[in-house]
C-alpha positions as CSV (number, residue, x, y, z in Angstrom):
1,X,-144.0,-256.7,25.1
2,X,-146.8,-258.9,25.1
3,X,-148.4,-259.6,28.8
4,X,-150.9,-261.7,30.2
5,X,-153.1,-259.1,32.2
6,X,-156.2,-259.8,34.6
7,X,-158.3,-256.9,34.4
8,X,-160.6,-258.0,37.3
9,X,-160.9,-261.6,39.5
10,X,-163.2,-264.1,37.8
11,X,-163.3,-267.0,35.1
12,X,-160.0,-267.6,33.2
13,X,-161.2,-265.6,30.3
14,X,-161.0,-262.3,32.6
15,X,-156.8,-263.3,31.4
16,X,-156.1,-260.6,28.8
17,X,-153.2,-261.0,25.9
18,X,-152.2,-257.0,26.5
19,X,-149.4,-255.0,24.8
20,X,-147.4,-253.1,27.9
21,X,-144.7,-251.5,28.3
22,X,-141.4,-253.3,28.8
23,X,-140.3,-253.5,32.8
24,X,-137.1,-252.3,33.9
25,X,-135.0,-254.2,36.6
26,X,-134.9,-252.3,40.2
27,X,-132.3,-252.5,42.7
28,X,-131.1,-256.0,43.1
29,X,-132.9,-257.3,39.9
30,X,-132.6,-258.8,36.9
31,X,-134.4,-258.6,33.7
32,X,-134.7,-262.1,31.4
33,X,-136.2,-262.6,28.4
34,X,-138.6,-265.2,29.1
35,X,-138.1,-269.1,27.7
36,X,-140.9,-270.6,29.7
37,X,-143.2,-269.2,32.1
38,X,-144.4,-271.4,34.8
39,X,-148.6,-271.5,35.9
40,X,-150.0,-272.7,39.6
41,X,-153.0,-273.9,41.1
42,X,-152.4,-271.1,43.4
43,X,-152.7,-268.6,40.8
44,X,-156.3,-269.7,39.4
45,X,-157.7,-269.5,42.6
46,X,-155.6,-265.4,42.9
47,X,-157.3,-265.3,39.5
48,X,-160.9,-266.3,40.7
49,X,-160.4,-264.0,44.3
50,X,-160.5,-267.3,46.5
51,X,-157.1,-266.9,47.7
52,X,-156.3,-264.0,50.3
53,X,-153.4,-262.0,48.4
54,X,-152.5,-258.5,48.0
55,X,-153.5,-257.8,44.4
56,X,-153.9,-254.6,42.8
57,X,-155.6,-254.6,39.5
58,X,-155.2,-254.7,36.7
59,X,-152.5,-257.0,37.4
60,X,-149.7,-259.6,35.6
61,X,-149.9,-262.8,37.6
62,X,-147.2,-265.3,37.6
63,X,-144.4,-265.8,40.2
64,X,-141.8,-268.0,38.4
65,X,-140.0,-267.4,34.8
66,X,-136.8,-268.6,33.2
67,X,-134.8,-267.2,30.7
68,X,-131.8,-264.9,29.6
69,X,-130.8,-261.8,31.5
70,X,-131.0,-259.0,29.0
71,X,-130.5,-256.2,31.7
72,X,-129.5,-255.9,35.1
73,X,-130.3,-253.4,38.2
74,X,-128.1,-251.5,40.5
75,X,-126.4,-253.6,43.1
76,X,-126.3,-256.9,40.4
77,X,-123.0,-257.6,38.9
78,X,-122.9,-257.6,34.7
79,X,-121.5,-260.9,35.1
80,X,-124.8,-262.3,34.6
81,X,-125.9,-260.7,31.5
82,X,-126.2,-263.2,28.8
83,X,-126.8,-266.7,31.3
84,X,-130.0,-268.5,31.5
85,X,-131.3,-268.1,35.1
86,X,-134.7,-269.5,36.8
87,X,-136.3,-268.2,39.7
88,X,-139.2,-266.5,41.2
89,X,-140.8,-262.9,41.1
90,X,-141.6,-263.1,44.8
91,X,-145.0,-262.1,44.3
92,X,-146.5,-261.7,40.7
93,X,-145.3,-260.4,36.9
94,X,-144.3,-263.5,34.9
95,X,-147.0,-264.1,32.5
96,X,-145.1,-261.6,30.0
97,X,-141.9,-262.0,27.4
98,X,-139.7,-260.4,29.9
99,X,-139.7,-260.6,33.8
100,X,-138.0,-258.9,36.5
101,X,-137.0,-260.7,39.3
102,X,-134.9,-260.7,42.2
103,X,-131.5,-261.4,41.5
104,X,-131.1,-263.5,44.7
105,X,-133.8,-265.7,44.0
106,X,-132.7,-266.6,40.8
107,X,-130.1,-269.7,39.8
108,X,-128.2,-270.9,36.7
109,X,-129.7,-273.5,34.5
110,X,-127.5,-276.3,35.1
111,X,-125.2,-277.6,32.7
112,X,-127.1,-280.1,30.2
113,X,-130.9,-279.0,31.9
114,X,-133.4,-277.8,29.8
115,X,-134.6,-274.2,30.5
116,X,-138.3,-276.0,30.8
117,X,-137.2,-278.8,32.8
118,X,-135.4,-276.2,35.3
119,X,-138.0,-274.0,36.0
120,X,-140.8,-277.0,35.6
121,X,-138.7,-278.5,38.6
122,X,-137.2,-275.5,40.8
123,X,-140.2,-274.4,42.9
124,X,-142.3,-277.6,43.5
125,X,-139.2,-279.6,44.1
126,X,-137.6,-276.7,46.6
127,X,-141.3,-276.9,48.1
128,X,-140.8,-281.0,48.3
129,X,-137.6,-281.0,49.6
130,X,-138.5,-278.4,52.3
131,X,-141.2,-280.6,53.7
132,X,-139.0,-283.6,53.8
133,X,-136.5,-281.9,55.7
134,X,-139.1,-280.8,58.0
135,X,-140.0,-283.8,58.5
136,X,-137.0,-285.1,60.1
137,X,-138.1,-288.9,58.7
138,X,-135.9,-291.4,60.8
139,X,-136.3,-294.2,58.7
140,X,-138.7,-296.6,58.5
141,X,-142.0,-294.3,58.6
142,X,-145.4,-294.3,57.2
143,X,-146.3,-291.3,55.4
144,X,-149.4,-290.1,53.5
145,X,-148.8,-287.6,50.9
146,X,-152.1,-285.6,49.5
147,X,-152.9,-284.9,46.1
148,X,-149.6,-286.9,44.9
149,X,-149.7,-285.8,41.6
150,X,-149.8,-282.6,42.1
151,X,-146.4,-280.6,41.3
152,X,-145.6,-280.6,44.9
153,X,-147.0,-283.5,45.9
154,X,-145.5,-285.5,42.8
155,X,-142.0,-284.7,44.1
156,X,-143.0,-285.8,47.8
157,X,-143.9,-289.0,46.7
158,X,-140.6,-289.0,44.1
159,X,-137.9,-288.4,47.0
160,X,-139.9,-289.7,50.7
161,X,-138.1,-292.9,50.4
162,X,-134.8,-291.2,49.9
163,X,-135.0,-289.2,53.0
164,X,-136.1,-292.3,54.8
165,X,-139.7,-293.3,54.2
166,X,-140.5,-296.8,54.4
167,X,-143.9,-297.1,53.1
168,X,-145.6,-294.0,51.1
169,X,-149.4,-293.8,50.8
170,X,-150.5,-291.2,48.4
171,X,-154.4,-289.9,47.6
172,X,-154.9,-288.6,43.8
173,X,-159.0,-288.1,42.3
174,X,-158.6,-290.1,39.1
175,X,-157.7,-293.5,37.6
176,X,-154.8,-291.8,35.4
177,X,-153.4,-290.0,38.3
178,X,-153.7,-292.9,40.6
179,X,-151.5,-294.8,38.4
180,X,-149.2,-292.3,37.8
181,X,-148.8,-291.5,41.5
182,X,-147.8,-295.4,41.4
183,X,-145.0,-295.3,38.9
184,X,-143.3,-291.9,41.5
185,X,-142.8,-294.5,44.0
186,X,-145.9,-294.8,46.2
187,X,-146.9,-298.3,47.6
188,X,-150.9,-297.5,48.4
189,X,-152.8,-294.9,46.1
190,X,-156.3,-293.7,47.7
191,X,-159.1,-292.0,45.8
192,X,-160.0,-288.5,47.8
193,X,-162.6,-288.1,45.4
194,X,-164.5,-290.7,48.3
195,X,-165.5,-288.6,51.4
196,X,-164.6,-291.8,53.1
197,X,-161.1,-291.8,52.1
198,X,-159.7,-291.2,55.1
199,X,-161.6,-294.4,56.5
200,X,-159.0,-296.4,54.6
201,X,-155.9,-295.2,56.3
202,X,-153.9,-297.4,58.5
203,X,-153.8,-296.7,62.6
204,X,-150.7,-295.1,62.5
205,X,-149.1,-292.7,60.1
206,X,-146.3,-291.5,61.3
207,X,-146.1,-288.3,59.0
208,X,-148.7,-286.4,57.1
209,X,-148.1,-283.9,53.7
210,X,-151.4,-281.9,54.6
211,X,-152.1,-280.0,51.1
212,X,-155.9,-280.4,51.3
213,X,-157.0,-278.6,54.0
214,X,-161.2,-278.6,54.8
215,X,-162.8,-281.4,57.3
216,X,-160.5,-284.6,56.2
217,X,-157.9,-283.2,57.6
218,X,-159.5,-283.6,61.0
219,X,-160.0,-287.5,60.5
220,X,-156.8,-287.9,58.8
221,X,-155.4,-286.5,62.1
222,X,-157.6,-289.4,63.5
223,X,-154.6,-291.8,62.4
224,X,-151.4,-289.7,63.3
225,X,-149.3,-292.2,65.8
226,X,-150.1,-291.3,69.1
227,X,-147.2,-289.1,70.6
228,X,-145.3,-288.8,67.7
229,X,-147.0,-288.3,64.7
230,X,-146.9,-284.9,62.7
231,X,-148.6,-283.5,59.8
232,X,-146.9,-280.7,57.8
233,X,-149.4,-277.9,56.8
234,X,-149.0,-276.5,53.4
235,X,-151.6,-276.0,51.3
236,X,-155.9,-275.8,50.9
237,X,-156.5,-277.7,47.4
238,X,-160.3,-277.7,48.6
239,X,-160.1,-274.2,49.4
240,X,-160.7,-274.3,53.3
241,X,-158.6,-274.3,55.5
242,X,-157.5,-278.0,58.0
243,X,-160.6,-277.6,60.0
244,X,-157.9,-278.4,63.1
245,X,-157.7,-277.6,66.8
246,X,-155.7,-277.6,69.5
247,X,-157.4,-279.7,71.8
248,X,-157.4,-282.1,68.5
249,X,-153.7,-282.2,68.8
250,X,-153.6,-282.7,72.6
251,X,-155.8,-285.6,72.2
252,X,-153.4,-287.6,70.5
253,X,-150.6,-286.0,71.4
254,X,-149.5,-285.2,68.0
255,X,-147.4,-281.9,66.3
256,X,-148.9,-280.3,63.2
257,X,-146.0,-278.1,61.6
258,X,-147.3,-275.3,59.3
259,X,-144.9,-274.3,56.3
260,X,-145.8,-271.5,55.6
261,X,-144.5,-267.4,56.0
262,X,-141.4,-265.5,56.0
263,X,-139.0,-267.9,57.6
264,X,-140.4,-271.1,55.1
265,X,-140.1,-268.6,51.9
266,X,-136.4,-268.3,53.1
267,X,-135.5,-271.7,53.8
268,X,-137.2,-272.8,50.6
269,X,-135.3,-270.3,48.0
270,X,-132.6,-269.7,49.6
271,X,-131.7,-273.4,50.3
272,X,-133.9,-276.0,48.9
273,X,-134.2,-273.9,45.5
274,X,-130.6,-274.1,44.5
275,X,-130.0,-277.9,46.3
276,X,-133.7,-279.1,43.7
277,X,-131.7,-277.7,40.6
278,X,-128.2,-279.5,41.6
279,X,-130.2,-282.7,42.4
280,X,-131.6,-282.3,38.6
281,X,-128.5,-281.6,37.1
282,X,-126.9,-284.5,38.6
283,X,-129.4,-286.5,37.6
284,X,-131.4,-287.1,41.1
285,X,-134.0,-285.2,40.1
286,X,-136.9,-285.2,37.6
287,X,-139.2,-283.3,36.3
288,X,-142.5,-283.5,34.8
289,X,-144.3,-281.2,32.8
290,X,-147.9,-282.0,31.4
291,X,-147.8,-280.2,28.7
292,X,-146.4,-276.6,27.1
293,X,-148.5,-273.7,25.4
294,X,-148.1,-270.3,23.8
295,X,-148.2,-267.2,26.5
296,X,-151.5,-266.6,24.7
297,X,-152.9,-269.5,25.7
298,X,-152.8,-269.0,29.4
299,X,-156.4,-269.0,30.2
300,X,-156.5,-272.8,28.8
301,X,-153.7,-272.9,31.3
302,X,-155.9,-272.4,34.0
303,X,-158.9,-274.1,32.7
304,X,-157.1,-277.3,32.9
305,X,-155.3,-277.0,36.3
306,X,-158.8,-276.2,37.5
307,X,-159.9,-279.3,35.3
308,X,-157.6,-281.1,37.8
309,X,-156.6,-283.1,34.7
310,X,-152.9,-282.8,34.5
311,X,-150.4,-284.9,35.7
312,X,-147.2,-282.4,35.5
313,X,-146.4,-278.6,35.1
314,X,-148.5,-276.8,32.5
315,X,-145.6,-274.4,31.0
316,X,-146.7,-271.1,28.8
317,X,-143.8,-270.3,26.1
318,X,-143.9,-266.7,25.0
């Protein structure tokens, strides 16, 4: 089968189209023959060796696929062979025509959903819905959401008012995306391409979608309601971690929730993930996807998430 393959951590050329051996599913997997592959910001930066992970090289990155289920390990019923599943490696491996993955962390395609538009959808959405759960909105809140374009930011932004968000400020680097984080729903757009962004926030946020990490998110803190306000930790877009302490948060008296580890992974896929794909299959979900291109293609891939100049998923298709 054809694989994506990183030989060693570096540029996205180090991402090589290798022939390898087709995988065989363990206990409790299945094996699909992938229809669309999906590509992270995460993984460039597990590609370039900024991001702490375990990685053994050479290695196939990739964490989520979708496709048919062509074979199925011990423990998974035969039921399944022949569906369209989506779902998530739980670590690395999708970057190829066929993927194992954990059967319990896979779902049906629903009825009348594209294969793309599931898996575009699935784990950014789960990741969205998590966080707004987490934030136990109340109604009538403030919230800022970072990077609002972004695949998990873009479905923040799509669903706050749903869950109870009254106003939603979101932050986005460019024109285009500043518009486009518009048209999802948010009322204020901010450029964080300005090291003075943060100036421009109002006194009180109520809640915070921290996915920036580095020094703003010490001023953005700055305008957390006093004795209420929270911020939910989940990513480092600038690479560094929120450069936040604890006698920050007792100044203010203010929470700052961090989704992140063993207990988030499981609330996420094995809650959020499935409610995400009913939402889209119902049609209360959306999904957007920048763009499509050939498994070869996947260093391009990475070039342009690291461009920061897409608006949606960037999907390979083997």
């Amino acid at each position: 089968m054809r694989a994506i393959v990183l030989p060693e951590t570096g540029g996205p050329e180090q991402l090589k189209v290798t022939d390898l051996p087709r995988p065989r599913p363990g206990e409790g997997q299945v094996l699909i023959r992938a229809q669309a592959i999906g590509v992270s910001y995460a993984e460039t930066q597990i590609r370039a060796g900024a991001l702490p992970f375990p990685l053994s090289l050479p290695a196939v990155l990739g964490a989520e696929a979708v496709g048919e289920v062509v074979e199925v390990g011990e423990g998974v019923g035969a039921e399944l062979l022949g569906t369209t599943r989506v779902g998530v490696t739980g670590g690395l491996g999708s970057y190829a025509e066929y993927v194992a993955l954990p059967a319990a962390m896979t779902c049906p395609v629903p009825e009348g959903v594209t294969p793309a538009d599931a898996l575009a959808v699935a784990a950014p959405g789960a990741i969205a819905l998590g966080l707004l759960h987490r934030a136990r909105l109340e109604g009538g809140e403030t919230v800022l959401v970072e990077a609002g374009t972004s695949s998990v930011g873009s479905q923040v932004v799509r669903h706050a008012k749903e869950f109870g968000a009254a106003k939603v400020i979101a932050t986005a680097g460019s024109a285009a995306k500043r518009a486009r984080a518009g048209e999802l729903g948010a009322d204020v757009v901010l450029d964080h391409s300005s090291p003075e962004w943060p100036g421009e926030l109002p006194a009180d946020v109520d809640v915070v979608f921290e996915s920036i990490g580095g020094s703003s998110a010490r001023r953005v803190l700055d305008h957390l309601t006093p004795g209420s306000g929270r911020m939910l930790y989940y990513g480092l877009l600038s690479g560094e971690p929120a450069a936040v302490t604890a006698a920050d948060l007792m100044e203010r008296g203010v929470t700052i929730v961090g989704c992140s580890g063993p207990g988030w992974a499981g609330e996420v896929f094995g809650m959020r993930y499935p409610e995400m794909l009913a939402r889209l299959g119902s049609g209360r979900g959306e999904a957007f996807i920048d763009r499509t291109l050939p498994l070869e293609e996947a260093a391009q891939a990475h070039h342009l998430l690291e461009s920061r100049a897409v608006t949606g998923r960037i999907l390979l298709i083997p």
